[in-house]
VMD Tcl script that draws the C-alpha trace (Angstrom):
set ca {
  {111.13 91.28 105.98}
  {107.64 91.31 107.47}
  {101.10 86.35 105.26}
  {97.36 85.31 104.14}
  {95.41 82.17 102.93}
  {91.49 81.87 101.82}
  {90.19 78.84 102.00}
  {86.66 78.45 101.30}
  {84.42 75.07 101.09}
  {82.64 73.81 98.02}
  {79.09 75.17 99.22}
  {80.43 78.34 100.51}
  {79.77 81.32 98.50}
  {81.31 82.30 95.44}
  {84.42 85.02 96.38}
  {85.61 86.31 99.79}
  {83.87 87.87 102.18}
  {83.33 91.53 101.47}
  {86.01 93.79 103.32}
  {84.41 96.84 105.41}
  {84.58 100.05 104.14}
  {86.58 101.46 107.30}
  {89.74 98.85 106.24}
  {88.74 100.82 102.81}
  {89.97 104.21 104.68}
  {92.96 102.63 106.00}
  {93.61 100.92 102.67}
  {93.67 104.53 100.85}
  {95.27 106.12 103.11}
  {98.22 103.74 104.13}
  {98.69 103.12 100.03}
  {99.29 106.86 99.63}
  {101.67 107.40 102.48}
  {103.43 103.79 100.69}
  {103.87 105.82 98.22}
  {105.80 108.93 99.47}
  {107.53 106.27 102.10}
  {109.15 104.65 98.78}
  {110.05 108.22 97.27}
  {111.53 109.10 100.68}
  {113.21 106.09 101.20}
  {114.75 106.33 98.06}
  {115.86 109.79 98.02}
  {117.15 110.17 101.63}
  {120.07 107.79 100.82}
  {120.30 109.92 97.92}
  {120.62 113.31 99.89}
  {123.43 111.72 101.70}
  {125.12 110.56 98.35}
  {124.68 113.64 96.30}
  {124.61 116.67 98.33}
  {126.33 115.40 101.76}
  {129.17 113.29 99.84}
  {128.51 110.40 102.23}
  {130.86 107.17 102.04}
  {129.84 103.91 102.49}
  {130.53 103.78 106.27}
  {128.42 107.14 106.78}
  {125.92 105.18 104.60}
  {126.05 102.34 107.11}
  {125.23 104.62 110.05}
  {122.36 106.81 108.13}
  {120.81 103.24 107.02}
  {121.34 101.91 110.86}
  {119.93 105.04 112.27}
  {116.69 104.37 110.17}
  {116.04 101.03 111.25}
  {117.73 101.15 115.26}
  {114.57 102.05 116.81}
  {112.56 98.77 116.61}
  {114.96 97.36 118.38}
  {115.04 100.40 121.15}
  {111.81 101.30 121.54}
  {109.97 98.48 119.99}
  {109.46 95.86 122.75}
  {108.45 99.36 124.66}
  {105.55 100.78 121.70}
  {104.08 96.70 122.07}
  {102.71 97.28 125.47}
  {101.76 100.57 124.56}
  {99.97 99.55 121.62}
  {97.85 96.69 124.04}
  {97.22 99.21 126.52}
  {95.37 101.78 124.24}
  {93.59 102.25 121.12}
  {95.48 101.54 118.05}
  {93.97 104.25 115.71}
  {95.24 107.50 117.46}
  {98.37 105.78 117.84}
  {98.75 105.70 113.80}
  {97.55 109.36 113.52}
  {100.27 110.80 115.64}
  {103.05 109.27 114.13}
  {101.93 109.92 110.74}
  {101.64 113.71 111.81}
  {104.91 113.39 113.38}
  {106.47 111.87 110.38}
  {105.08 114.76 108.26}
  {107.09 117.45 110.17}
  {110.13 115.12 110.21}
  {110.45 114.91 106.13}
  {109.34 118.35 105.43}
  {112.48 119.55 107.67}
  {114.55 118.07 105.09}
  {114.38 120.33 102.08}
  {113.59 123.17 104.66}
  {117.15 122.68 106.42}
  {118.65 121.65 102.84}
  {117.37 124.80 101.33}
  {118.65 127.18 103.86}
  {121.68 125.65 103.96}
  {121.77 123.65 107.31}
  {121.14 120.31 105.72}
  {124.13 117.90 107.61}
  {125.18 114.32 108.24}
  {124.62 114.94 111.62}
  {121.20 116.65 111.38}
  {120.50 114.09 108.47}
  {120.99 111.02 110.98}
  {118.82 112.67 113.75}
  {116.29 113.25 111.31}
  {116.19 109.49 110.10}
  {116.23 108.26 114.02}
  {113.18 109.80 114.74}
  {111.19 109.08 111.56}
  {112.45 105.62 112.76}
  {110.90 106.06 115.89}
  {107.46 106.64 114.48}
  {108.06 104.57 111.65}
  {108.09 101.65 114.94}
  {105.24 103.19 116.62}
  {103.05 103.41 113.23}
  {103.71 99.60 111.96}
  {103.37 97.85 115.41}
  {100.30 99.63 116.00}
  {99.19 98.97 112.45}
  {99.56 95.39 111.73}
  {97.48 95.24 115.21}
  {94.97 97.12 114.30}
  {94.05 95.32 110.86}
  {92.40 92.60 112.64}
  {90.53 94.57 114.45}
  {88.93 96.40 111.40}
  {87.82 93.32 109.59}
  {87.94 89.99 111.70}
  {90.34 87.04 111.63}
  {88.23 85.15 108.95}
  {89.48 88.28 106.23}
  {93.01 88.79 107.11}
  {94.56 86.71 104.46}
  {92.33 89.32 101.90}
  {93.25 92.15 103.53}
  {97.04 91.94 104.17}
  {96.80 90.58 100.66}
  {95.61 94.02 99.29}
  {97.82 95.84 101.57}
  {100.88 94.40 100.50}
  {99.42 94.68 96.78}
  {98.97 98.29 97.27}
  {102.45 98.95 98.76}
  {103.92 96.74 95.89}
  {102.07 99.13 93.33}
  {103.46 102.41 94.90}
  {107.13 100.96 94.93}
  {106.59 101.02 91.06}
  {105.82 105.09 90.48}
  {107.25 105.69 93.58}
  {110.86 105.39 93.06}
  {110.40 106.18 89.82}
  {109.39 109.27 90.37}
  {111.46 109.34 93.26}
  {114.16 109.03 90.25}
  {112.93 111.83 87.90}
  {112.42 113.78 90.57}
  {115.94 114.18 92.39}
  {117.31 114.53 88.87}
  {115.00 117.32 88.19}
  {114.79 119.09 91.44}
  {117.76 117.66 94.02}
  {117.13 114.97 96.60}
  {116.03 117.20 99.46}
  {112.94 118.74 97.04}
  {112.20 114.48 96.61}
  {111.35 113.83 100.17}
  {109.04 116.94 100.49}
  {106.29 114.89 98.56}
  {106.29 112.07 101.43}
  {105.71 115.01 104.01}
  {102.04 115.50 101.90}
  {101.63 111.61 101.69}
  {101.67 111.22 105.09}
  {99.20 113.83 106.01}
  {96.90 112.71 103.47}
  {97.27 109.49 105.25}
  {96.77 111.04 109.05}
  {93.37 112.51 107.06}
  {92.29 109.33 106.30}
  {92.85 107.43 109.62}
  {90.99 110.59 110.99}
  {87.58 109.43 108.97}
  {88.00 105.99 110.23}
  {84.04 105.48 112.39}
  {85.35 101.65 113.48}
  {84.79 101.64 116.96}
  {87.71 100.08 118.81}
  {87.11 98.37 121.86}
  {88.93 99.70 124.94}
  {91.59 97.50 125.74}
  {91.58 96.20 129.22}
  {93.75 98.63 131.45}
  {96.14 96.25 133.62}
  {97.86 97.55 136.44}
  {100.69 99.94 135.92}
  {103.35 98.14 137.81}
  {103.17 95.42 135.84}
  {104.72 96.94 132.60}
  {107.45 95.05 132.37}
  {106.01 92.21 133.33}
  {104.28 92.87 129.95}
  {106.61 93.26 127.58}
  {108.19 89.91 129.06}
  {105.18 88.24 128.64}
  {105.19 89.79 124.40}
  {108.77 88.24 124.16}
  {107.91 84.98 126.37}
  {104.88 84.58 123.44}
  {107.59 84.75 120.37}
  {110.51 82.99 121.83}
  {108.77 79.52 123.56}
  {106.32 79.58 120.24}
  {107.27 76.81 117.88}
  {106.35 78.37 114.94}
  {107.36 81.95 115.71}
  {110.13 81.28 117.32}
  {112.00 80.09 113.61}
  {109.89 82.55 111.98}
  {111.97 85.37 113.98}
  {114.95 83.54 113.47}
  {114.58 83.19 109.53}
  {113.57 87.09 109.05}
  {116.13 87.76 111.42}
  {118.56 86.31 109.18}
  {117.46 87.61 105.91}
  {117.45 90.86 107.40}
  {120.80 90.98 108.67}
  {122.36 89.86 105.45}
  {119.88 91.77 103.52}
  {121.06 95.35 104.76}
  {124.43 94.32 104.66}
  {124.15 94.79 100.92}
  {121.02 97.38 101.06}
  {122.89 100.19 102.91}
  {125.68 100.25 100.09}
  {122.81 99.89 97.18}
  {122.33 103.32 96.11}
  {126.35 103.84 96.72}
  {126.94 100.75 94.91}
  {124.33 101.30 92.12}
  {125.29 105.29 91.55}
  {129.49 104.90 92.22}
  {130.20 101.00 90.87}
  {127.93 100.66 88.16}
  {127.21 103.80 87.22}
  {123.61 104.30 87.00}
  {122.24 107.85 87.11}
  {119.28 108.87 89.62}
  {116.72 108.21 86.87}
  {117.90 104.81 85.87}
  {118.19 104.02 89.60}
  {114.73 104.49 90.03}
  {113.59 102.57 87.32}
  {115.56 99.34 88.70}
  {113.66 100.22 92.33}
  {110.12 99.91 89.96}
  {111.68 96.24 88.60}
  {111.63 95.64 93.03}
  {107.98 96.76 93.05}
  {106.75 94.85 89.85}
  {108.18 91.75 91.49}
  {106.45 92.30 94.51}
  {102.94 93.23 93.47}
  {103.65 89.63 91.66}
  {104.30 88.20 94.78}
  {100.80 89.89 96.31}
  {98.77 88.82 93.92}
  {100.39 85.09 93.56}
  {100.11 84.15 97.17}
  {96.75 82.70 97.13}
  {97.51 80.33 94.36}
  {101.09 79.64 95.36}
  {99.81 78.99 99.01}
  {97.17 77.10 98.02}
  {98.92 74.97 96.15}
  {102.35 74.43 98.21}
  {100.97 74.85 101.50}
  {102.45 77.55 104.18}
  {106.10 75.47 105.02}
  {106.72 75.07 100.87}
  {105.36 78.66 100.32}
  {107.69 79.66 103.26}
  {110.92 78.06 101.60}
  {110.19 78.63 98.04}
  {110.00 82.63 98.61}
  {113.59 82.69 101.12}
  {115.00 80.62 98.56}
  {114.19 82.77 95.35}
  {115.41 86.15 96.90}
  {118.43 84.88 97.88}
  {119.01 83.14 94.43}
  {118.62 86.60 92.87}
  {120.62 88.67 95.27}
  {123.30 86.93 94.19}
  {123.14 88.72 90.71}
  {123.73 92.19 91.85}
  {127.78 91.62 92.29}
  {128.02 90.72 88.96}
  {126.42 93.78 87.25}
  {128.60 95.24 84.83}
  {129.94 98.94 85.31}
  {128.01 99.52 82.20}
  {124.48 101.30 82.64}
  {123.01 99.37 80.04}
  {123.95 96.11 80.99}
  {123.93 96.91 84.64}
  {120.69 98.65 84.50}
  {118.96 95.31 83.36}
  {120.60 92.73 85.33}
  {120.00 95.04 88.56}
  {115.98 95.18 87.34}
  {115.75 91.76 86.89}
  {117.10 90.84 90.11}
  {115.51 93.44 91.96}
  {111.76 92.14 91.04}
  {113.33 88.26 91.80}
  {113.71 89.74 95.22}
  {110.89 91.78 95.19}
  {108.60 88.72 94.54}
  {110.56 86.29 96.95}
  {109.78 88.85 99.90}
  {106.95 89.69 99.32}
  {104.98 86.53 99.16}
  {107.26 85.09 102.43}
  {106.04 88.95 104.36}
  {102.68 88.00 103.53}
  {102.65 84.51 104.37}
  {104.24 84.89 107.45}
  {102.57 87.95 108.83}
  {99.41 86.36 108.06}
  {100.69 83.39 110.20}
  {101.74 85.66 113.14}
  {98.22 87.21 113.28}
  {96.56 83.92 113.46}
  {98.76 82.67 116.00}
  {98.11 85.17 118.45}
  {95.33 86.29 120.82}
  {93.78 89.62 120.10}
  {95.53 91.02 123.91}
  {99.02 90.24 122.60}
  {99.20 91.21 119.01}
  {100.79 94.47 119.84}
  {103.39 92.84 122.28}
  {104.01 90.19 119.61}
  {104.52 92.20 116.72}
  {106.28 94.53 118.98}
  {108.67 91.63 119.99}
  {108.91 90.12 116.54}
  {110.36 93.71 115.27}
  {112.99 93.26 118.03}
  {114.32 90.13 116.65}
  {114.17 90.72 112.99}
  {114.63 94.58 113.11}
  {117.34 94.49 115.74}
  {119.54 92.75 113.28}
  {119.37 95.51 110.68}
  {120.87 97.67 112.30}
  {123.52 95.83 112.61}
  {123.68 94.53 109.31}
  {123.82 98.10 108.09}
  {127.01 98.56 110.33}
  {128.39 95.45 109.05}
  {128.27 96.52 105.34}
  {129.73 99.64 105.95}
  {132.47 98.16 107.30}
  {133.15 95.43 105.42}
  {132.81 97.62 102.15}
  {135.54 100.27 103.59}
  {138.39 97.12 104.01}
  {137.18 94.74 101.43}
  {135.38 96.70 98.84}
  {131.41 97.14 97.55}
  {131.37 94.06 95.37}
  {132.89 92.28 98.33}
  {130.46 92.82 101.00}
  {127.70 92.29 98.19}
  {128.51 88.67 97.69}
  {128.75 88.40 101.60}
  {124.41 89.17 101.66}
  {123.42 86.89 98.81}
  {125.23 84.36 100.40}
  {124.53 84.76 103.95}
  {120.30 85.47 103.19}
  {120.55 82.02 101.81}
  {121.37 80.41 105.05}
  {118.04 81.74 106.60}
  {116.21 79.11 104.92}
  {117.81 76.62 107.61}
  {115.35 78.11 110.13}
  {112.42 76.56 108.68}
  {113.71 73.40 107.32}
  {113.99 72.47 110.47}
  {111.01 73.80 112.01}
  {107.55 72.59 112.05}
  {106.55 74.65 108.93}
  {109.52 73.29 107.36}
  {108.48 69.62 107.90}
  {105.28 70.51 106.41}
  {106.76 71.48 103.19}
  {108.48 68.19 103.08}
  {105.17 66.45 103.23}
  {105.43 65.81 107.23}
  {103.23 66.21 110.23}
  {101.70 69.10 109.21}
  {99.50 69.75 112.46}
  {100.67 73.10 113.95}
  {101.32 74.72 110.89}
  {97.77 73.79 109.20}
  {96.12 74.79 112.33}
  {98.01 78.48 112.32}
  {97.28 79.01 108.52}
  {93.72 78.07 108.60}
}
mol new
graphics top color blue
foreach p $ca { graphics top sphere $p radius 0.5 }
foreach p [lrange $ca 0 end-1] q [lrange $ca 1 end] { graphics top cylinder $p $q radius 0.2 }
display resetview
């Protein structure tokens, strides 16, 4: 799980301030590459389902794999990420991730396509995948000042919220049509177009002051130090790190679930991953108001407290793909909305909190904590799923992302929400 607020006074001007053109570029580029990330991410499970014959442990590990990096090389990237400029940073990896997914239907084609190679391939796309978002939710900032953020993470999330609705989707249509392998080919060409558009980016970015070698680890300390003795980042990491864990326990075994237990074809799968993305460009474009109105604690455990509510619908699909079909959509956009107003709200938050020479150690650091669990959570449903059964493990997430809402009940934030000193979490949200 990964926030924004406008306020504006009575005699400002009408409308927020007008976002540059540069975060225009990255805006363009990032929401095409969202939308062959969504297609890949939907059909690589897929490959493993369909033409490897994965079960749901194997679907554990592929889903760990994906995910294991932020919590390896994460804290690592951070320091890396305050030591140089962001922008080349985000070009690499995006060039790197283009090579990575159009080896799939190249190996799958000729015949070569394996778990094995499968898993490696998701590690390193993992890898990047770490390199590209720390770098990138550092760099935002950056391109159009603290006063804009709220906007512009708004419109980012918006954007990836739209491409979740073609993209699996299509994603859908096309593995039916074509295989699973062909499917992740068209994220290889999103993520070029995005490296393109980085490329055109004119933005000059300060040089970031160049500390002395020796002191790297002193560094990424000094990123973790930032989260952990925060008191409103600290429960923030603890409440995503939650969500997350219990999340994946029931994510990895989705497509397994939704394909094997239910019985939904590729097609109909992909329209129930659209229901996710219609929920959550509802949750972009409702933060604002719902913000606004609640304030960031309520906004905070309103948003936890609705996706967890409608996780706990997917156990009790019917094996009947008409039935199941809609009860699936309906809680996927529940959780689609609930996630994505809490990701914007709280990254949002995080920005604001932190000084411009730490954002990539704290985003870095915050990926450790809320990443690292994912992992493990992916591990955890694969495991559970192999004794107890898919249904099982399912009503072990819903249940267990509900108790992340303790975190901020009784933090700060969550004494805001219940109409208490609201001092430190006014002052990060302004």
């Amino acid at each position: 799980m990964d926030a924004h607020h406008e306020a504006s006074a009575c005699c400002a001007p009408r409308g927020p301030p007008r976002l540059p053109p540069d975060f225009l570029l990255l805006w363009s580029g990032q929401s095409v590459s969202e939308f062959g990330a969504q297609v890949s991410a939907f059909a690589l499970p897929l490959t493993a389902v369909l033409l490897l014959h994965a079960d749901a442990w194997q679907m554990g590990v592929l889903a760990a794999l994906t995910t294991l990096p932020f919590g390896v090389v994460g804290p690592l990237v951070g320091v890396w990420a305050d030591r140089t400029r962001r922008r080349p940073l985000l070009v690499a990896a995006d060039v790197g991730r283009t090579a990575l997914m159009a080896a799939v239907p190249a190996l799958a084609l000729t015949h070569r396509l394996s778990l094995a190679v499968l898993y490696a391939i998701a590690f390193a796309a993992g890898c990047l995948t770490a390199l590209f978002d720390i770098a990138y939710q550092s760099y935002v900032p950056a391109l159009v000042g603290r006063e804009r953020l709220s906007q512009a993470n708004a419109r980012l999330e918006a954007s990836r919220a739209l491409s979740q609705v073609a993209g699996p989707g299509l994603g859908g249509v096309m593995v039916s049509a074509l295989t699973a392998p062909i499917a992740v080919a068209a994220s290889a060409a999103t993520y070029a177009c995005s490296a393109l558009t980085l490329g055109a980016i004119r933005h000059p970015e300060p040089p970031p002051q160049r500390p002395d070698p020796r002191a790297f680890w002193q560094e990424v300390w000094a990123g973790l130090a930032w989260v952990v003795r925060h008191p409103l980042l600290a429960p923030l990491a603890g409440c995503t790190a939650t969500a997350n864990l219990f999340e994946h326990v029931g994510l990895a075994l989705y497509p397994l679930y939704a394909v094997r237990g239910v019985g939904l074809t590729p097609a109909v799968l992909g329209g129930v991953y659209a229901a996710l993305s219609v929920g959550g460009l509802a949750g972009a474009l409702a933060v604002g108001r719902v913000e606004g109105r609640l304030g960031t604690g309520r906004a905070l455990l309103l948003s936890i407290l609705a996706s967890g509510a409608f996780l706990l619908l997917i156990p009790l699909a019917p094996r009947r793909e008409g039935a199941g079909a809609a009860l699936l959509a309906v809680a996927a956009a529940g959780v689609g909305f609930g996630s994505t107003l809490y990701n914007v709200v709280q990254v949002t938050l995080r920005q604001r909190l932190t000084p411009d020479a730490l954002l990539g150690r704290m985003t870095a650091s915050m990926r450790l904590f809320i990443w690292g669990t994912i992992p493990l959570g992916s591990l955890l449903g694969g495991l559970v799923a192999t004794h107890l059964g898919l249904r099982s493990t399912l009503w072990l997430s819903a249940v267990g992302d509900l108790t992340a809402v303790a975190w901020i009940a009784a933090s700060p934030l969550g004494a805001a929400g219940r109409g208490g000193e609201a001092g430190p979490a006014r002052a990060g949200a302004s």
